[in-house]
Every structure is written in C-alpha cells, then in structure tokens.
ZALUMTOR-754675 format. One record per residue (C-alpha): x, y, z; residue number from 1; residue in one letter. Coordinates in steps of 0.2 Angstrom, whole numbers, m for minus. Layout:
N
{{X Y Z} NUM "a"}
...
REM end
This chain:
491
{{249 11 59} 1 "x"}
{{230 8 54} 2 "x"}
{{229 4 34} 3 "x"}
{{215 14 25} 4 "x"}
{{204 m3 28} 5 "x"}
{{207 m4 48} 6 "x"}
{{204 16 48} 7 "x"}
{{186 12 39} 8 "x"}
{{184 m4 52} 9 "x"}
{{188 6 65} 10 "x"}
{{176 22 60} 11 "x"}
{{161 9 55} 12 "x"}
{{163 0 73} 13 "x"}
{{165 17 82} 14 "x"}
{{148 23 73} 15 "x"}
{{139 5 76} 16 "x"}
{{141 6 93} 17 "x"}
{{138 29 94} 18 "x"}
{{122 19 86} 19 "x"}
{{118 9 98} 20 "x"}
{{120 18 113} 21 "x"}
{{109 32 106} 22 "x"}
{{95 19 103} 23 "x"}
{{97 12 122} 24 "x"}
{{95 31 127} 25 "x"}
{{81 34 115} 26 "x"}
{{71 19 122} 27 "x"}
{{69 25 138} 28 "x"}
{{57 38 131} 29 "x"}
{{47 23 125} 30 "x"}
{{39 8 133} 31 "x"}
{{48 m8 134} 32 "x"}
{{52 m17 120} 33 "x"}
{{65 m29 115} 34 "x"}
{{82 m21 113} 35 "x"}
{{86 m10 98} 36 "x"}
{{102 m14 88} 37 "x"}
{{110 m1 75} 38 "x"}
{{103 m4 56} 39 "x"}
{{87 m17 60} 40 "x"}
{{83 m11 74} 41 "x"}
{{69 m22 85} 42 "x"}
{{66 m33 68} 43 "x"}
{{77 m47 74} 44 "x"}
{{64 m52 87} 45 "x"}
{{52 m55 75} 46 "x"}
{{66 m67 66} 47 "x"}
{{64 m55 51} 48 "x"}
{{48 m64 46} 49 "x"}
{{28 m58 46} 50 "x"}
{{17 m71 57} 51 "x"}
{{0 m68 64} 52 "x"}
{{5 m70 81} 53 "x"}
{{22 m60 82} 54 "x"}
{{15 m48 92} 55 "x"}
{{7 m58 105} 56 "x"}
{{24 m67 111} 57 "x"}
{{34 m51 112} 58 "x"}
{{19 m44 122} 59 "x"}
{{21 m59 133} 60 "x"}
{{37 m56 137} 61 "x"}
{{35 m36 139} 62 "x"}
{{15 m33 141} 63 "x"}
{{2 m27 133} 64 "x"}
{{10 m11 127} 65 "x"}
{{29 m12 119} 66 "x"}
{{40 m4 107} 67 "x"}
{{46 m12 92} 68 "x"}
{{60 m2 83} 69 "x"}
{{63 m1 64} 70 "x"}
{{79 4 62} 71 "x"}
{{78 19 71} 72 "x"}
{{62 22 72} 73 "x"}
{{49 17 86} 74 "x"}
{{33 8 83} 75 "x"}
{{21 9 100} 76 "x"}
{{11 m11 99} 77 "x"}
{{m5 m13 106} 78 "x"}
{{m11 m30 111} 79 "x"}
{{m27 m37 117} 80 "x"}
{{m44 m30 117} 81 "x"}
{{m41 m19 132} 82 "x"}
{{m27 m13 124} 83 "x"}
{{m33 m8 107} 84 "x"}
{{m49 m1 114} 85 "x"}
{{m40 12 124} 86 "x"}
{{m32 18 111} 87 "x"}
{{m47 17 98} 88 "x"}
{{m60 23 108} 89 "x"}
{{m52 34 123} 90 "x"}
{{m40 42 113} 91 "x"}
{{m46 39 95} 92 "x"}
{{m45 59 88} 93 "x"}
{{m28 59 94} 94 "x"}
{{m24 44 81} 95 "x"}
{{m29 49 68} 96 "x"}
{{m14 53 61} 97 "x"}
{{m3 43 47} 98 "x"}
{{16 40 47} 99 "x"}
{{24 48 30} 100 "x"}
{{39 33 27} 101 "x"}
{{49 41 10} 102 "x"}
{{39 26 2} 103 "x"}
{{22 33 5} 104 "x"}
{{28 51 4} 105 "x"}
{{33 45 m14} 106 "x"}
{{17 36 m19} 107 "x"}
{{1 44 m13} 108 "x"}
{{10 63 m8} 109 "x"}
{{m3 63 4} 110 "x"}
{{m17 62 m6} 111 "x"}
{{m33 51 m5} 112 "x"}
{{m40 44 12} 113 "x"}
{{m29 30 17} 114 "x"}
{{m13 37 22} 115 "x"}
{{m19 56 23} 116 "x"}
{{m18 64 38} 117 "x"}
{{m23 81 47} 118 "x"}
{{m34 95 36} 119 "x"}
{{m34 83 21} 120 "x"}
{{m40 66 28} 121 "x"}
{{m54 76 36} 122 "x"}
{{m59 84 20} 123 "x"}
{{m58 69 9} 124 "x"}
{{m67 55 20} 125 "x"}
{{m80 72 26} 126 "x"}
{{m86 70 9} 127 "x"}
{{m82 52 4} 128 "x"}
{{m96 48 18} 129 "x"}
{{m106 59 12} 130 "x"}
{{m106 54 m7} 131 "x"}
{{m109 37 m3} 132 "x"}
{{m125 41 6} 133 "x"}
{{m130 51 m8} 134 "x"}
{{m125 36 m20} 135 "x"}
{{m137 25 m9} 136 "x"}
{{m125 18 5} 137 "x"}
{{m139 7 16} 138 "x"}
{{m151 11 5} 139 "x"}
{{m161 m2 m10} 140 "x"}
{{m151 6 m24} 141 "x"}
{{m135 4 m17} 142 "x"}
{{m140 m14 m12} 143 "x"}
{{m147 m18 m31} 144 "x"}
{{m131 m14 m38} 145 "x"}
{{m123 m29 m25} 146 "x"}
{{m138 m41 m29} 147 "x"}
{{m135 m42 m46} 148 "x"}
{{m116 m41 m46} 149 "x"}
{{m121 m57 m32} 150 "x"}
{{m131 m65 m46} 151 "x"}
{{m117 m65 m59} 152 "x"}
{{m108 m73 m45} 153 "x"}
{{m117 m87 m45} 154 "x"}
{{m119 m87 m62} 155 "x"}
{{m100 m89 m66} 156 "x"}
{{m101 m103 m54} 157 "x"}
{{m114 m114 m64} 158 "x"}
{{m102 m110 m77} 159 "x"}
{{m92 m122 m72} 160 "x"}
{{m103 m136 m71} 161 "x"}
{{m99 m144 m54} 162 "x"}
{{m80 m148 m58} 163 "x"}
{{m68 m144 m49} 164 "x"}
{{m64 m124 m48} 165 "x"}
{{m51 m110 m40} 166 "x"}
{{m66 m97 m35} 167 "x"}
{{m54 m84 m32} 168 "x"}
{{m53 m72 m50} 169 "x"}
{{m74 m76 m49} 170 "x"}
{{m74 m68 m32} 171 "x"}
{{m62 m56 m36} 172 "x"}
{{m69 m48 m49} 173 "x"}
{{m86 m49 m41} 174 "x"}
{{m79 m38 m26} 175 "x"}
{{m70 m26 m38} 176 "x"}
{{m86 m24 m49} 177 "x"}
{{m97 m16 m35} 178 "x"}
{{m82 m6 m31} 179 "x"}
{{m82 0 m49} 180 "x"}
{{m100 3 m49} 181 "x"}
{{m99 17 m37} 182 "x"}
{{m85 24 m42} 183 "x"}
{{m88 22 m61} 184 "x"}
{{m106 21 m63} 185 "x"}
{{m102 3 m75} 186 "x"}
{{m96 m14 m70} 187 "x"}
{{m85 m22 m80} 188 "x"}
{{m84 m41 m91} 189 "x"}
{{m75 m53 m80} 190 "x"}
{{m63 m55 m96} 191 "x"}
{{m58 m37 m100} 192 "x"}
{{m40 m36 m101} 193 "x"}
{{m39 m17 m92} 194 "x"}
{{m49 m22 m79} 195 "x"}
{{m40 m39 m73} 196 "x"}
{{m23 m29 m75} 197 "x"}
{{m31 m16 m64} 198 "x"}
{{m35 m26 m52} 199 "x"}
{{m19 m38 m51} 200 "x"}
{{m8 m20 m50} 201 "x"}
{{m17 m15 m35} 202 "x"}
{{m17 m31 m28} 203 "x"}
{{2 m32 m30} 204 "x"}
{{5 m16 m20} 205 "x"}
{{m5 m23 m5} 206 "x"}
{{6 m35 m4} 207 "x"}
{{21 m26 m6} 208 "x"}
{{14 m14 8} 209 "x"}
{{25 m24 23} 210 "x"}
{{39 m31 11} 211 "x"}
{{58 m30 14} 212 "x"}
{{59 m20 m2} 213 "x"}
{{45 m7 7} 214 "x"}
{{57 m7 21} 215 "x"}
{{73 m4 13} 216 "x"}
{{68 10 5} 217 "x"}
{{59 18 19} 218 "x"}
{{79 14 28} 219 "x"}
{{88 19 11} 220 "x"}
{{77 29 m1} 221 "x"}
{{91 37 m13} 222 "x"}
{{99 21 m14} 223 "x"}
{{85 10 m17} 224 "x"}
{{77 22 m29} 225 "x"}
{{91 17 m42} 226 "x"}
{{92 0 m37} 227 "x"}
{{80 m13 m46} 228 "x"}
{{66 m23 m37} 229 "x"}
{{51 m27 m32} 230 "x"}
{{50 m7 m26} 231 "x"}
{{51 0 m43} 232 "x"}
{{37 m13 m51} 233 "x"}
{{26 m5 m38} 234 "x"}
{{29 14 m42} 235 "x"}
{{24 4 m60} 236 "x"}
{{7 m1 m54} 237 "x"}
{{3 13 m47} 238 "x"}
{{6 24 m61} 239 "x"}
{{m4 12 m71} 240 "x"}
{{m18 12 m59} 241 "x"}
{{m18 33 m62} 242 "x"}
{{m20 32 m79} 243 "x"}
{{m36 21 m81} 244 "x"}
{{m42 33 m66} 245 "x"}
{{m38 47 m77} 246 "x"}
{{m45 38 m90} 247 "x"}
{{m60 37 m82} 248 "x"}
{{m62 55 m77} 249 "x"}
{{m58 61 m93} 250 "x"}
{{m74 50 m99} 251 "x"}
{{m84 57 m86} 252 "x"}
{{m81 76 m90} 253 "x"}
{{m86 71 m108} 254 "x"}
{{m103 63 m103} 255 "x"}
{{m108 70 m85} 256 "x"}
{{m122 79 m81} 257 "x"}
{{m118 90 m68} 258 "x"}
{{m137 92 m63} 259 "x"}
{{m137 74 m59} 260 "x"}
{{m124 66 m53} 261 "x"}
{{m123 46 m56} 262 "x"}
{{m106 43 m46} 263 "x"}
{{m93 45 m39} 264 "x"}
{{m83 52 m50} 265 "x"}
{{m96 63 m56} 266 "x"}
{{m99 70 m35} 267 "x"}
{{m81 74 m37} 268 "x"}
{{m80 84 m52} 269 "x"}
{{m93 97 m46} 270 "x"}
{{m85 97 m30} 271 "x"}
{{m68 102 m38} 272 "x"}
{{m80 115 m46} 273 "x"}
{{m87 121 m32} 274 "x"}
{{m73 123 m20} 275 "x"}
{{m62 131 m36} 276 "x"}
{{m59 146 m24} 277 "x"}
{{m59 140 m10} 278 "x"}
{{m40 141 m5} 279 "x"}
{{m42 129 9} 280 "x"}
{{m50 117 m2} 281 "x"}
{{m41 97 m6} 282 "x"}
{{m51 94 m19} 283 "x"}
{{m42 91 m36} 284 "x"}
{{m42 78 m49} 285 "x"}
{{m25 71 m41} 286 "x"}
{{m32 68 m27} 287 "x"}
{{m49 61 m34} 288 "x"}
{{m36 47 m43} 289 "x"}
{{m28 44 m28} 290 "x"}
{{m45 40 m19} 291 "x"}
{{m49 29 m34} 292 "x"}
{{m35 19 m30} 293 "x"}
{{m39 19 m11} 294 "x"}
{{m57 12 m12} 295 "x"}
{{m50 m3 m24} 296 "x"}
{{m35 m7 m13} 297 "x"}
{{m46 m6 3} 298 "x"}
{{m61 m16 m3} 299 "x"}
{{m56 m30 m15} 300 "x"}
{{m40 m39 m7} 301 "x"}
{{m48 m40 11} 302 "x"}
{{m68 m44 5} 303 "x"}
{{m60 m56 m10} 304 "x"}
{{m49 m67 4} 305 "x"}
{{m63 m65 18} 306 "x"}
{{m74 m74 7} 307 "x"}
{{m60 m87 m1} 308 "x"}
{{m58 m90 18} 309 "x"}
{{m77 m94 21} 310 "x"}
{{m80 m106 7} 311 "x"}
{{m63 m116 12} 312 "x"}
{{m70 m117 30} 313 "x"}
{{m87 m125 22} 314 "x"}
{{m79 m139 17} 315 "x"}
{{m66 m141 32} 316 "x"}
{{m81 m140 43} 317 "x"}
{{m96 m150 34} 318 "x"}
{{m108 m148 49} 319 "x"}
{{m110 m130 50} 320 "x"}
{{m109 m127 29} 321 "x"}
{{m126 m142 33} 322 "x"}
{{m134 m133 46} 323 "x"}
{{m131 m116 39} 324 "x"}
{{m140 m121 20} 325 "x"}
{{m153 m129 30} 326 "x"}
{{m157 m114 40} 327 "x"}
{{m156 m104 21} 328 "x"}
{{m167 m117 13} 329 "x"}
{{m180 m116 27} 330 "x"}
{{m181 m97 30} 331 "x"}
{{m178 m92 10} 332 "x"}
{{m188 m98 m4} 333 "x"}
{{m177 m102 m21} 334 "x"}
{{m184 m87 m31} 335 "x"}
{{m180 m74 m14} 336 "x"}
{{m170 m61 m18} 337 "x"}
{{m158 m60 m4} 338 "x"}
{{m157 m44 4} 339 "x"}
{{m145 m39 17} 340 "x"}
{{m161 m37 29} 341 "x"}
{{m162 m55 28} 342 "x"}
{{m147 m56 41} 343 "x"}
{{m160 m55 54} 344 "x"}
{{m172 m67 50} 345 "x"}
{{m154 m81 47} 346 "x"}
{{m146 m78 64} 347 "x"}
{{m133 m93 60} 348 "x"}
{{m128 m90 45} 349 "x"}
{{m125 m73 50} 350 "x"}
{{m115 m80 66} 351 "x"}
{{m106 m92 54} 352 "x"}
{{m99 m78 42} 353 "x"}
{{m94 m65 58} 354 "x"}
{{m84 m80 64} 355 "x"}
{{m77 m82 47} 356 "x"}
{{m72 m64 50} 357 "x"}
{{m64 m68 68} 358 "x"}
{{m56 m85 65} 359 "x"}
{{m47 m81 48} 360 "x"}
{{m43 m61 55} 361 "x"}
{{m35 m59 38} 362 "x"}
{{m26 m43 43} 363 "x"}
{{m7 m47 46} 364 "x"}
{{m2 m29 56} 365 "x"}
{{m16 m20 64} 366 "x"}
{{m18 0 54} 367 "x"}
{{m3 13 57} 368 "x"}
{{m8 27 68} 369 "x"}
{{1 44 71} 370 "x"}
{{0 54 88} 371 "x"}
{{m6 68 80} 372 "x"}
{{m3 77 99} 373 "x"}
{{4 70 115} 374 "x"}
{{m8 57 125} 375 "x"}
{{m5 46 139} 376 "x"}
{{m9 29 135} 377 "x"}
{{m10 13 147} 378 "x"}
{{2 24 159} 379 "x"}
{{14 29 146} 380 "x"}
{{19 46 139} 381 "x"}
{{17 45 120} 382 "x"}
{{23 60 113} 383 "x"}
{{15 68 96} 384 "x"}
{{23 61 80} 385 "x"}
{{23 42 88} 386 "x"}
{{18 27 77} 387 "x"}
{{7 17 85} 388 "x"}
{{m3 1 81} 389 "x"}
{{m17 m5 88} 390 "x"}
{{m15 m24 85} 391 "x"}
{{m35 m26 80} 392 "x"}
{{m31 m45 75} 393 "x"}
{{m25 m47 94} 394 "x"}
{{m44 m43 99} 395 "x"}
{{m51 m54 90} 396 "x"}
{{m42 m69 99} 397 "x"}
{{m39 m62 116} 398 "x"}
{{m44 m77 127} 399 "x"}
{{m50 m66 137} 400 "x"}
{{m67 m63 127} 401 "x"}
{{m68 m77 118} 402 "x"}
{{m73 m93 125} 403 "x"}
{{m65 m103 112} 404 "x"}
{{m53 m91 102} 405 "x"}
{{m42 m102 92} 406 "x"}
{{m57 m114 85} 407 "x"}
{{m67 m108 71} 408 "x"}
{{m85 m109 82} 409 "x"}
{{m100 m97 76} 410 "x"}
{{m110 m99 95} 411 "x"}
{{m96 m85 96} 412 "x"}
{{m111 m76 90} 413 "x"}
{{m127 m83 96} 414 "x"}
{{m134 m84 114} 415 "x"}
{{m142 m99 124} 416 "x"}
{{m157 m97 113} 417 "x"}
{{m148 m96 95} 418 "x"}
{{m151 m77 92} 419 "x"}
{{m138 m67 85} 420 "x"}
{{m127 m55 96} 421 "x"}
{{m114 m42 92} 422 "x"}
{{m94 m44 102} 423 "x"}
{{m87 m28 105} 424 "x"}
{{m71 m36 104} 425 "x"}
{{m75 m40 85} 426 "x"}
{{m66 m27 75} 427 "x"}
{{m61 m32 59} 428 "x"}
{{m65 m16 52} 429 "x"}
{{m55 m8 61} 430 "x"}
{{m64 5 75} 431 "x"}
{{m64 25 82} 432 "x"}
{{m63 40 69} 433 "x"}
{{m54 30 55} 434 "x"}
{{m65 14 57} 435 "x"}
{{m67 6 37} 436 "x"}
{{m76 19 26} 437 "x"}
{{m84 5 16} 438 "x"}
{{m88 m6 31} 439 "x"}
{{m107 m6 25} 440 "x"}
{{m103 m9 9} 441 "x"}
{{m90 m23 12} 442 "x"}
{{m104 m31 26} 443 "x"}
{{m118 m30 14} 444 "x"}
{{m108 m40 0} 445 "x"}
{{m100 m51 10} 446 "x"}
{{m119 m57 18} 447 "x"}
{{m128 m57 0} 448 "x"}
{{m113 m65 m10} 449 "x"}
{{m112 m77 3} 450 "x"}
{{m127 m83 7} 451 "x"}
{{m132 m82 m12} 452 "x"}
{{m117 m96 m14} 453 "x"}
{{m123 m107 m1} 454 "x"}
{{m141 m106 m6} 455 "x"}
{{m134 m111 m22} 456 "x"}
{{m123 m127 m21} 457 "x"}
{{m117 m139 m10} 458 "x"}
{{m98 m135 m7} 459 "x"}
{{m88 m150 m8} 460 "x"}
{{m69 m155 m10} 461 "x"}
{{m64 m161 m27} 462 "x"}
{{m66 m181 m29} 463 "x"}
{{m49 m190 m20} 464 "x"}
{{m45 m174 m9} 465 "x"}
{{m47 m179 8} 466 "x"}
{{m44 m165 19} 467 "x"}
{{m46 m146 17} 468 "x"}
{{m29 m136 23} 469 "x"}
{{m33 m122 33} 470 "x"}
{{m15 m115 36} 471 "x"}
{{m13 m97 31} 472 "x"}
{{0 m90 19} 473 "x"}
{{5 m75 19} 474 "x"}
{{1 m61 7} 475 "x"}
{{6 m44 10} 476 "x"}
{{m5 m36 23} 477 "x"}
{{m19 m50 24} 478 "x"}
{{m16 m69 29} 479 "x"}
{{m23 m80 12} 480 "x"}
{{m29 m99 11} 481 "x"}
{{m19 m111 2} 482 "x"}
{{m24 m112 m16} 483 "x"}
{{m39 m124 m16} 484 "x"}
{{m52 m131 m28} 485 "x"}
{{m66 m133 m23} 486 "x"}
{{m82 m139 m34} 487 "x"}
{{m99 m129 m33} 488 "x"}
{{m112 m143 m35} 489 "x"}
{{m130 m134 m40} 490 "x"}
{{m144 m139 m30} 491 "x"}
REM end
C-alpha cells in the first residue's frame, strides 16, 4: 500500500502531467512557440534570464510570430519591423487594451494611463493630451521651462570642475525636474531629500516591473502577499509616491486659481469639478495620483538612460562626439539659446542622437498589449483577451532596414547629401493609439539637454582609463550602461 507521502507523489505527478497535456491542447489555439511545461511554462527557453535579443533567437527558430507561455498564460511575440507594424498600425485600436496581472490589479486598480485600459484609458490620455497643449506642449513656454532646466544641467557640470564625474543623479534630476514642472507648476533643488527619494522609489518600481518577484506574485498572489521581498518594498514605494502626490494636490487646492490654471494638477482639479456629475466620468483625485506616478515613471528612467547612453557613446566613438561639436560650434554661437528648432539647421547632431536612440534601444520587452476584440494577425486567429507584444526594439535592429544595425552609425539618418531623414522603422516611442504621451516633451529635452552638453565641454575618459565599455546591464525594463566617469572638460 501507498504511504501518505507516495499518495501526495502520486496526486502531484498525476496533476503535473493533467498540466501539461492541457497546455499542449491550449497551444494549439496559439501560434507556435516553444513547448509549455506545468508551473513556468515557456520561460525555460529564455533560460529564466532578460536579454535583449531573447526574442530574436526563439523567433528564429518558430517565426516572426510565437507564443511564449507564463505559466499558464500565453504571451503572442511580435518580431521585426514587418511584424510590429501590423500589429501597431493595421490593427492598432484593437491593442489598445492592457493585461490586469494580480500585481497591477493590486497597484494601479486600473487607474492612470499606463496600465488602464477601455472607457478609462480613453478618458485620461483624451484629456492628458489636451492639458498638455494647453500647458504649451510644442510651444515656446513649454520649451522655456526645458531651456532652463537644460542650463542648470550644464551648470551642475561646471560644478565639477572638469574632474572626473558619474553624470547620472545630474541628469536624473534634470529629466525629473521638467517632469515636475508640468505637473507641479515648481521644480525642485537637486538636494531636496523628498525629491531624491521620489525619484529613487519610482525608479525601483521600473525595475521591479519584469522581476522574478513581479512574476511570482502574478503566479501566486495570496502566497506572496505574506511572504517578504522585493514585492512588498514596491507596494512601499508606491504608497510613498501617493502621499507626496497627495501632498501636492492638497497644496494646490489651497493656492489654485481655478480661473487660471498653471498646471497640471490644477487642469485636473477643475476637471473633477466639472465632471462631478457626470456618472460616466474617471476623474477623481485617485486617479489624478495615479497619473502622477505614471508621467515620472514614464519620462525619467528611459530619457535619464537615453542620454547616460549618448554621453558614454561620445567617448567610445571620439570622431563623431568631434564632428558633431564642430558642426554645433559652426552653426551655433556660444551665447545661442538652443531651441529645439535648431534640430533643422544641425542635421548630424540630430542624426547622431536618433542613433543613440536605435543603437542603445533601451527598452528590454517591447509594451504589453491586450486584444481588446478578436483580430487576425500575420495569418493567425488572436482571440480577444490575448497578451500580445510588439517587440519595438526588434525594429529597431531588423537587418532588414538597417544597412548596419548592430554598429552605432548616425548616416542611419542622413542621405548622400548629409541631410537629415526620418526611418519608419525607428520606434522608440513606441507607435499606433498608445504611442508615448510625452514623446515631444521627451524629444524636445533629450535635443536641448544634449546639445547644450556638447556645446559645452569636451567629453573625455578619466586620465588612465583607456577604453569606454559599452555592454549593457540590465535594469528592469531598460538596458543601462556600465557605471562610468566620465569628465566634462569646459570649453
């Protein structure tokens, strides 16, 4: 006879394998994929580690369009440019859904832009668009706020006196300033304390994003939910980052003036007002917090790395940071005020910081859709309620439109004559319906900060350091450089 312990063998072999044939059946729905076992499903091809080009080898093996199980959930993969552009363009309303993981539903409750979905996502990003026109988004007020956030940039840099520095809690707080400037109406002192831990609890939940510990408790969420971990410091961060939101709002009810609005806090508040009735309306001062926390965790991490990637790649490739400064110096005089309109008149130096962009294609997983109705896609029935992803990053290497993709090259972006021109296959803000609310902000101070830096000083590797290591870590959802030093030598 069985003991108790060969009866619980026996029942947790029998269910393994009930498992597993289910998942075989359930995969037939789906297109190919690598075989889906009980528990981890499909993550065992990916040898249980995050790398940039994951993707690309399971889609050599079963194409451009594959399923990847999560334990017992199927994930559609996009690769290429052909790929992702069906999905983003052809059938871009019908993505526009977000998966709700127990993790997310815990967190944002389906608040905010980022992972909303359906009546509310329309609602919130409707009017997010529409605040940040009237806040001056592509206009000279707007861009005033990034010129001088641009100019104590620089100034932080001379700071330092040439020796030898780590830019990164400059930039950092440069980026998270002109966030805070819209949102807030103030930017902040590079050394107040609420701020920094603001910005570090924010920056700790995108990096927790595609963690093991994210994972398990999207597997396991009672269990994990009294385990300790990584999971519970980030339910601690973001409840921090409410309370300076609410903080915040509380201040602006105090000193608003609902007959002008300065920000966009203040565009919210008479929106709640306005739409008090309305019993169809999303607009309360929950979600308002939520969206707080959105626009930082969407604007710093990714603009901060983009440019820590483009001043590491000025001193691994000395030539183009020379040719670049020289077109600057030529074209711009020292007491200019650098405007994004400038792009146009400095054809490489914009070339050079749209291959910065391609060649360091920060973003780890391309952005989690939702079939929000059936589609067919690349001869596939997808039905509604499908995760899919459409592996931007892929794109953005396909040798298929790139003529060198895996070399950091700016004539990328410039024709036979050296003029600037737009790839379609350059998506790094994503593209279709839920293409980057902030791309124009993020474009427009990623161009001034940038060339404001380069106008400014040489960039050069401290004294004895011979070589500039251009190896990605990885970080979350982005892929970060190496810590570096460099030093910021005035001209």
């Amino acid at each position: 006879m069985l003991g108790l312990s060969g009866f619980l063998a026996a029942t947790l072999a029998f269910l393994l394998v009930w498992q597993y044939l289910k998942l075989r059946w359930l995969s037939r729905q789906y297109p190919p994929g690598p075989t889906p076992l009980p528990i981890i499903g499909g993550l065992w091809r990916l040898d249980f580690r995050m790398k940039q080009e994951m993707f690309t080898k399971i889609a050599k093996d079963y194409g451009n369009i594959f399923t990847l199980w999560v334990g017992h959930k199927p994930m559609v993969i996009l690769n290429g440019y052909q790929a992702v552009k069906e999905a983003m363009y052809t059938h871009g309303e019908q993505l526009t859904g977000r998966p709700i993981t127990p993790f997310v539903a815990a967190t944002m409750k389906g608040r905010g832009i980022l992972f909303a979905s359906g009546h509310t996502w329309k609602q919130q990003r409707r009017f997010s668009m529409m605040t940040l026109r009237n806040l001056g988004l592509g206009k000279k007020s707007m861009e005033y706020q990034i010129q001088q956030e641009g100019q104590h940039l620089v100034e932080s840099f001379v700071s330092e006196k040439g020796k030898p520095m780590d830019p990164t809690f400059f930039i950092t707080c440069s980026v998270s300033n002109v966030i805070s400037a819209v949102l807030f109406g103030h930017r902040f002192s590079y050394d107040d304390k609420t701020f920094q831990s603001l910005v570090q609890a924010i920056g700790f939940m995108f990096r927790f994003m595609p963690s093991p510990f994210r994972i398990a408790y999207d597997i396991f969420p009672r269990l994990m939910s009294y385990l300790p971990g990584p999971h519970q410091k980030a339910f601690g961060c973001l409840e921090f980052g409410h309370s300076k939101a609410k903080e915040e709002i509380t201040n602006h009810k105090e000193t608003r003036d609902p007959l002008d609005p300065q920000d966009f806090i203040d565009y919210y508040l008479d929106q709640i007002e306005k739409t008090k009735d309305d019993p169809n309306s999303t607009f309360d001062e929950d979600t308002l917090r939520q969206l707080i926390i959105d626009f930082f965790a969407a604007g710093t991490e990714t603009s901060t790395t983009t440019l820590r990637w483009a001043l590491l790649y000025m001193v691994a490739y000395p030539d183009v940071q020379e040719k670049l400064q020289k077109e600057i110096h030529t074209v711009l005089g020292p007491s200019h005020v650098i405007c994004y309109e400038d792009r146009k008149k400095l054809p490489y130096s914009n070339a050079v910081l749209h291959e910065v962009q391609r060649y360091s294609n920060i973003l780890l997983v391309g952005s989690f859709r939702e079939c929000v109705e059936d589609i067919n896609l690349l001869g596939y029935h997808i039905k509604k309620g499908t995760v899919v992803i459409p592996e931007v990053s892929s794109a953005m290497c396909d040798p298929e439109q790139w003529e060198t993709p895996f070399q950091f090259n700016p004539n990328h972006f410039l024709d036979k004559d050296g003029h600037f021109f737009a790839r379609e296959a350059y998506l790094p803000f994503s593209a279709g319906p839920r293409v980057c609310l902030g791309e124009r902000i993020a474009r427009t101070e990623l161009f001034i900060f940038f060339t404001n830096i380069m106008r400014s000083f040489k960039i050069q590797l401290p004294e004895g350091v011979k070589h500039a290591n251009t190896d990605p870590i990885y970080g979350g959802l982005v892929l970060l450089p190496r810590p570096y030093k460099i030093c910021a030598v005035p001209y």
